[in-house]
C-alpha positions in Angstrom: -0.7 100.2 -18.2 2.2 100.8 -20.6 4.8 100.6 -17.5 3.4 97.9 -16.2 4.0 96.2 -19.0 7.5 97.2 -19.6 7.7 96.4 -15.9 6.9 92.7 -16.7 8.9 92.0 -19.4 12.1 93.2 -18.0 11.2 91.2 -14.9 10.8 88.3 -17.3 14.0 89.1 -19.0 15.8 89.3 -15.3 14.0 86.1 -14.3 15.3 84.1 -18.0 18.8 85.3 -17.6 19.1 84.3 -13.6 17.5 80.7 -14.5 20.4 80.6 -17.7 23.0 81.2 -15.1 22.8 77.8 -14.1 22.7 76.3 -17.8 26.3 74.8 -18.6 27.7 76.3 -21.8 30.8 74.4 -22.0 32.5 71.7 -19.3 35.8 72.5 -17.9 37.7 69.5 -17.8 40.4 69.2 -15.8 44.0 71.0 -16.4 46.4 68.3 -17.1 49.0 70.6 -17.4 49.9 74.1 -17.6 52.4 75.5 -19.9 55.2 73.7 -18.0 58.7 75.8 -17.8 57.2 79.0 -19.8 57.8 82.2 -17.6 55.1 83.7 -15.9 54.8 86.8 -17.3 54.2 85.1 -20.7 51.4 82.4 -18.9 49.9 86.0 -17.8 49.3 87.2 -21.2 48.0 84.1 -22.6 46.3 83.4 -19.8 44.2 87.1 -20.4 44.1 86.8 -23.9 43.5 83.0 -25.0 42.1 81.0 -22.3 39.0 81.2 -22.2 38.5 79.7 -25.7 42.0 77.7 -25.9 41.5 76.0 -22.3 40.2 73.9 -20.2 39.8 77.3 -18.0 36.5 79.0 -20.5 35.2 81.8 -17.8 31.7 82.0 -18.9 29.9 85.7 -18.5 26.1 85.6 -18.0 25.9 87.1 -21.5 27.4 84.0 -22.9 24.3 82.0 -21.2 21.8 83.9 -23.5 19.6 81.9 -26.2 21.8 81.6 -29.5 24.9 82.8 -28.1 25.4 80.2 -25.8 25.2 77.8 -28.8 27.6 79.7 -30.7 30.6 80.2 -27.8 29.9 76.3 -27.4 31.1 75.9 -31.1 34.4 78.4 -30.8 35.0 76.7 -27.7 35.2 73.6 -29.1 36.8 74.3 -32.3 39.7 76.3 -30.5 40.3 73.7 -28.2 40.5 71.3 -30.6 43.2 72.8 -32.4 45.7 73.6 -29.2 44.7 73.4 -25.6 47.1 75.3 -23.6 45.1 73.2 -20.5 47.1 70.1 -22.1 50.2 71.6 -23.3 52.3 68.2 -21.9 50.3 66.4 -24.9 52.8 68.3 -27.6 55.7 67.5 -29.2 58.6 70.1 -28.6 57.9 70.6 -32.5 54.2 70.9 -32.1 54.7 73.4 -29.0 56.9 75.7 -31.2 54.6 75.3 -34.6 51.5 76.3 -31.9 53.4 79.5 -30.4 54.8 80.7 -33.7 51.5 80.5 -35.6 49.5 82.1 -32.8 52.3 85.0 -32.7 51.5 85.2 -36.8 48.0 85.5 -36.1 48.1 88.2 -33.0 50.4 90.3 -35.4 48.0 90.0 -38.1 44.8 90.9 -35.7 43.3 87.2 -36.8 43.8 86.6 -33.3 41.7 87.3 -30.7 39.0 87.6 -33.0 37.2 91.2 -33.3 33.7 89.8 -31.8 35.4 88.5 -29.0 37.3 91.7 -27.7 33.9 93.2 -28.6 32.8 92.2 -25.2 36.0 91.4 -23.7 38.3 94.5 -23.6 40.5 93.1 -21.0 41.5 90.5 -23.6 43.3 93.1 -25.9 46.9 93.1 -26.3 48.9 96.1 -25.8 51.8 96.7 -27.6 54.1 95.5 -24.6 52.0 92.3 -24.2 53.3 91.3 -28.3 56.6 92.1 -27.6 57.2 90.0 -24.7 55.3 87.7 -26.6 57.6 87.7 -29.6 60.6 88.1 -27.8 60.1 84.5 -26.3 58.7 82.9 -29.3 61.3 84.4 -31.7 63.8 83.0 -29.5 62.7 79.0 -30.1 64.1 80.1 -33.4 66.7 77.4 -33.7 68.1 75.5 -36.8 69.3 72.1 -36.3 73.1 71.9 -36.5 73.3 68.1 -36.4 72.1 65.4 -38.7 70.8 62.1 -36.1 72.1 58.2 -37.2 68.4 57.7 -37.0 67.3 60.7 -40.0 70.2 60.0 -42.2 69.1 56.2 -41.6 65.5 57.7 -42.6 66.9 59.5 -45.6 68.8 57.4 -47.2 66.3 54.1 -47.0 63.9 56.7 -48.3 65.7 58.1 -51.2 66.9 54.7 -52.1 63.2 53.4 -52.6 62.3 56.8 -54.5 65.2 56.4 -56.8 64.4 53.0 -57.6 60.7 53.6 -58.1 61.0 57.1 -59.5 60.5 55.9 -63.3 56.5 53.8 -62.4 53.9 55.8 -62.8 51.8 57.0 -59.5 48.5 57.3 -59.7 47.5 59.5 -56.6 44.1 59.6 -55.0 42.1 62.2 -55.5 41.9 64.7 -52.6 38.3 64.7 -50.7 37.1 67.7 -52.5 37.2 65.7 -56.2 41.2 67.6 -57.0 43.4 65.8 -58.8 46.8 65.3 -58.5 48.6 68.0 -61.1 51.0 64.9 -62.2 52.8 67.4 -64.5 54.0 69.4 -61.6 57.6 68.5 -61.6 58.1 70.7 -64.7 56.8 73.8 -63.2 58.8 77.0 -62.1 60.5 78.0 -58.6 59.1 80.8 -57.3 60.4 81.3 -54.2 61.6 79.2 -51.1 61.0 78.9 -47.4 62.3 77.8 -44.4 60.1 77.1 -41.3 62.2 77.9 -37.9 59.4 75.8 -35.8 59.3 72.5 -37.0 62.7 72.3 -39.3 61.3 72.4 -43.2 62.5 73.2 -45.8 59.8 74.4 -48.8 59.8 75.3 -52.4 57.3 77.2 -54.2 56.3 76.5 -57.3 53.8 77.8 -59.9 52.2 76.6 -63.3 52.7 78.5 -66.4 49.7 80.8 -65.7 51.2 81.7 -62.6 54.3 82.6 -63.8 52.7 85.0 -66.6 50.6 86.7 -63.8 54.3 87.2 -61.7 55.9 88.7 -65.3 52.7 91.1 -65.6 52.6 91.8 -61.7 49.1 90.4 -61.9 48.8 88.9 -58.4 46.5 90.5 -56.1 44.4 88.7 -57.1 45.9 85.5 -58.9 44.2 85.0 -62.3 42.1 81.9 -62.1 43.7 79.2 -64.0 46.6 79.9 -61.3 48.3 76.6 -59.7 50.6 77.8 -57.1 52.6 74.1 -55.5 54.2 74.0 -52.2 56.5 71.1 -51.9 57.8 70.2 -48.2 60.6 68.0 -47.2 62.5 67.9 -43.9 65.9 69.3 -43.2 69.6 67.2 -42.9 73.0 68.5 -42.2 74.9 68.4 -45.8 77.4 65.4 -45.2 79.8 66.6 -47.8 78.9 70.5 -46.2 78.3 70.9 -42.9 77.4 74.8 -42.9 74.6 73.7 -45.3 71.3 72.5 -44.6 69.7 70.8 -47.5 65.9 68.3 -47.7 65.7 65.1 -46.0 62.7 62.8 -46.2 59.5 64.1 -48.0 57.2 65.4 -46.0 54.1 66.8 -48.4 53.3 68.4 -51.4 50.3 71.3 -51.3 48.6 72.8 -54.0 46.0 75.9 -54.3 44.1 76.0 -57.9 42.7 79.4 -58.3 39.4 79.5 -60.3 37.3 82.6 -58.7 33.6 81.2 -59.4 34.4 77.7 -59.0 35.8 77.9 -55.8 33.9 81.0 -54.6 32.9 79.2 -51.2 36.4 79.0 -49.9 37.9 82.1 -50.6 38.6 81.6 -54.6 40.7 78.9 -54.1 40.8 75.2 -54.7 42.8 73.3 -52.0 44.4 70.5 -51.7 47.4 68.2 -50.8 49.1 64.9 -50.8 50.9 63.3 -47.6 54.3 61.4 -48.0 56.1 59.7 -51.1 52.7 57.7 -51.6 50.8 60.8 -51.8 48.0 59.7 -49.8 45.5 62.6 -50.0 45.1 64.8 -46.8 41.9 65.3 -45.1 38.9 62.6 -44.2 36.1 65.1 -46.0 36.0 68.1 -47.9 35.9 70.0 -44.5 39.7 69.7 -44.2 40.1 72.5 -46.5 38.9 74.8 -43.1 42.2 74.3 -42.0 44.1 75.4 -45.2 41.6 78.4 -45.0 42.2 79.4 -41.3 46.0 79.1 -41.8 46.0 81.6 -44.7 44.0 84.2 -43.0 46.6 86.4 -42.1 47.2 87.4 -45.4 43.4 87.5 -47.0 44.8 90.5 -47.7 47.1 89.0 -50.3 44.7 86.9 -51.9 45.4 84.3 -49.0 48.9 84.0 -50.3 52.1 84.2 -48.5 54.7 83.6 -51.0 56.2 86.6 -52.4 58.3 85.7 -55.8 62.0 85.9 -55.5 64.1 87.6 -57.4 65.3 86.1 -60.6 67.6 88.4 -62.5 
């Protein structure tokens, strides 16, 4: 009696997973285009590694039909498509192309990327040591500052910089972002803590940090950041110095980011508040509070750092 009953519910079990087979998880739509002019071998890897969740290619296994999972791959599917579809790769700017590949390269390093639940199941989808190599020697390689300053961005700049000087002394009353953060107006008088340079889409950044900041950096205090903490990132693109022409100096404003630590506050994203202003209007970025997802998955790689990347310069 006992095996008979055993016998019937993996017979049901067979029977549930043969009808799911034919249950669509995701669509497939069609490839518009497919990494263009990158080699082969790199296609290969990304291809093993990345399609079936940044594609219009998603192989589906009949374990990814079950009841709850099948929701759940729907919803990575869809999210990581619509962050970069390698299935529509013609759709990117050069600049977008390179920003896609170097923060996928970040991530792979880091082990963000593919994530741990996925290779659970997938094995084949690991990446050797060979496969991040080739993958970095190709990347690494779009590495290129430059060297030339277009009529059309010193046009740009200098209609730009004109308005800002001349409006520079009325006040701005920003927006606040979508999660209720307000502009820190009195950021202007905070100090540098370090600077950046981004090789895939030409920007030049400075960091910045409020007074609390700068007393955690004296006391070596930053892992984790004391709440109270304000750390600024402000972003503007790069010109050819006309007066210099080995230097590279900003160009036209480009944003200016901000993360407010306050541990209990903002325990629901990671300890941090975030938020940022687009252009020299400072139109807040983000339609709702969700947009601070995407501030949250680009810091990932370094949760380890208290989801900072900024180490602060040496200042003798």
């Amino acid at each position: 009696m006992k095996r008979r009953i055993i016998l019937s519910i993996i017979i049901v079990f067979i029977v549930i997973v043969v009808i799911l087979q034919f249950r669509p998880v995701v669509s497939n739509p069609p490839v518009t285009s497919d990494l263009g002019t990158v080699p082969d071998e790199i296609k290969d890897v990304l291809k093993n590694s990345c399609y079936d969740c940044h594609s219009n290619e998603t192989d589906i296994s009949w374990f990814n039909k079950l009841p709850f999972v099948a929701s759940i791959v729907n919803k990575d599917v869809e999210k990581a498509r619509s962050k970069f579809n390698f299935s529509e790769w013609d759709k990117y700017s050069d600049k977008e192309k390179k920003t896609i590949l170097f923060n996928a390269l970040t991530k792979i390093k880091k082990e963000e990327m593919p994530p741990a639940r996925y290779l659970w199941l997938h094995k084949n989808a690991v990446l050797n040591k060979e496969d991040i190599s080739l993958l970095e020697s190709y990347i690494t390689q779009m590495d290129t500052i430059a060297k030339t300053t277009t009529d059309e961005e010193r046009i740009s700049f200098e209609k730009e910089y004109k308005k800002w000087n001349e409006n520079k002394h009325l006040p701005k009353k920003p927006a606040d972002a979508p999660n209720g953060i307000a502009f820190p107006h009195d950021y202007r008088s905070w100090q540098v803590i370090s600077s950046s340079y981004r090789v895939d889409n030409n920007t030049l950044r400075v960091i910045l940090g409020n007074d609390i900041a700068i007393q955690a950096i004296h006391k070596n205090e930053i892992n984790p950041w004391p709440d109270g903490a304000i750390l600024g990132k402000v972003i503007w693109n790069q010109r050819v110095d006309e007066n210099w022409e080995a230097a590279i100096i900003p160009s036209t404003f480009v944003h200016a980011e901000f993360m407010f630590k306050d541990s209990k506050k903002y325990a629901g994203t990671n300890g941090w508040g975030w938020a940022r202003w687009l252009g020299t209007e400072l139109k807040p970025f983000g339609k709702d509070q969700t947009f601070v997802q995407s501030c949250i998955e680009c810091h990932k790689p370094v949760k380890n750092r208290d989801y900072v990347f900024s180490t602060p310069s040496i200042f003798p």
